[in-house]
C-alpha positions in Angstrom: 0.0 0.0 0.0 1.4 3.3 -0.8 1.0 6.7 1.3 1.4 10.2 0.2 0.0 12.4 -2.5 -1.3 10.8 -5.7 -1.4 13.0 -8.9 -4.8 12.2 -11.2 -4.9 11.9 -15.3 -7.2 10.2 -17.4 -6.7 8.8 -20.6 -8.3 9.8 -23.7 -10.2 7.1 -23.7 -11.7 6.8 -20.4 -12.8 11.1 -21.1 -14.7 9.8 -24.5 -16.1 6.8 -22.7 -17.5 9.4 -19.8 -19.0 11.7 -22.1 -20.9 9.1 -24.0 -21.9 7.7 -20.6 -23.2 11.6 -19.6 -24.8 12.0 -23.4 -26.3 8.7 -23.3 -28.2 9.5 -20.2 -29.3 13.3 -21.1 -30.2 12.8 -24.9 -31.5 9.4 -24.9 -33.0 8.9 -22.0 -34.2 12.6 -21.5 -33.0 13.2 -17.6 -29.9 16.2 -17.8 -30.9 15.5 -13.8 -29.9 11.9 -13.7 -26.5 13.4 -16.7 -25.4 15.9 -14.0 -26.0 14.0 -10.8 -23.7 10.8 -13.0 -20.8 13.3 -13.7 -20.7 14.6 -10.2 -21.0 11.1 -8.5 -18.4 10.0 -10.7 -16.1 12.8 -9.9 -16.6 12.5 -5.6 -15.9 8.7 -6.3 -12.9 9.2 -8.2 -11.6 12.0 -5.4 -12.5 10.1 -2.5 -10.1 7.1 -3.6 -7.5 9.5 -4.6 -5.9 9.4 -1.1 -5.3 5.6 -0.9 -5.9 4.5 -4.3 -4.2 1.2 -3.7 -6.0 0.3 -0.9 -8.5 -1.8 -2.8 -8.4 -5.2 -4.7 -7.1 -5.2 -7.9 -9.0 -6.5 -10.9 -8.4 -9.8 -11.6 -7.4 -9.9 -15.3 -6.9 -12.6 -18.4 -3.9 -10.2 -19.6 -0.6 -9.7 -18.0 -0.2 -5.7 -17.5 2.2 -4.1 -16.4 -0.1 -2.0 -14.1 -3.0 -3.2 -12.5 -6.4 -2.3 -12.5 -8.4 -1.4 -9.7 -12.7 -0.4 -9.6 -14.7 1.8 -8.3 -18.6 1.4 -8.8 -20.4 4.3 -9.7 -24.6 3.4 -10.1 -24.3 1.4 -12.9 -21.2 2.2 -13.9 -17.7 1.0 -13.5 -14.6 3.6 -13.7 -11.2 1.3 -14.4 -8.1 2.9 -13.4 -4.3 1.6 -12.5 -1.5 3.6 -10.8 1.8 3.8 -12.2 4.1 5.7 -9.2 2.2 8.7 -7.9 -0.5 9.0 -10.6 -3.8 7.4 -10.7 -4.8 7.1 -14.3 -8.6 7.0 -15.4 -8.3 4.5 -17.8 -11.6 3.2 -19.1 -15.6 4.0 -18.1 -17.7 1.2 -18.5 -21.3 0.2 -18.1 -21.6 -2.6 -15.4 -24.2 -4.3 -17.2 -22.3 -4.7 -20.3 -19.6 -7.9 -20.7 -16.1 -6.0 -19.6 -14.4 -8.9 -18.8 -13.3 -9.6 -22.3 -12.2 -6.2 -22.6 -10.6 -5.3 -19.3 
């Protein structure tokens, strides 16, 4: 487990995956209530585990990487993330419902 101050980025990907996520949810389901209240949950989560974000059980994976990946659950959404030294890296946003496991 690491202590100390851990630096945040996200990857391209993960920032296309939220906005479609946060799009998905205001367009096609009509609630920019529901849109907001997803961004700003998923923000508070992400900040939260910030301070020990290697606390938590890693992701048990098919691949060998060179980083692991950790969760955290957001409604019914799952934000995939790894830390490499002091940086937490957003990497991918996910639907829960949807098969991951193949991709993760």
């Amino acid at each position: 487990m690491r202590s100390g101050k851990f630096r945040l980025e996200a990857t391209p990907l993960f920032g296309m995956e939220l906005e479609q996520a946060i799009n998905y949810v205001e367009m096609q389901l009509s609630n920019p209530e529901d849109a907001d209240k997803l961004q700003t949950d998923v923000e508070a989560a992400v900040r939260e585990r910030l301070s020990s974000p290697t606390s938590f059980e890693p992701v048990a994976s098919r691949v060998d990487r060179e980083h692991q990946y950790y969760r955290i659950y957001v409604g019914n959404y799952i934000v995939f993330y790894c830390v490499i030294g002091n940086v937490m890296e957003l990497r991918r946003f996910v639907y829960k419902g949807r098969n991951w496991k193949i991709q993760i």
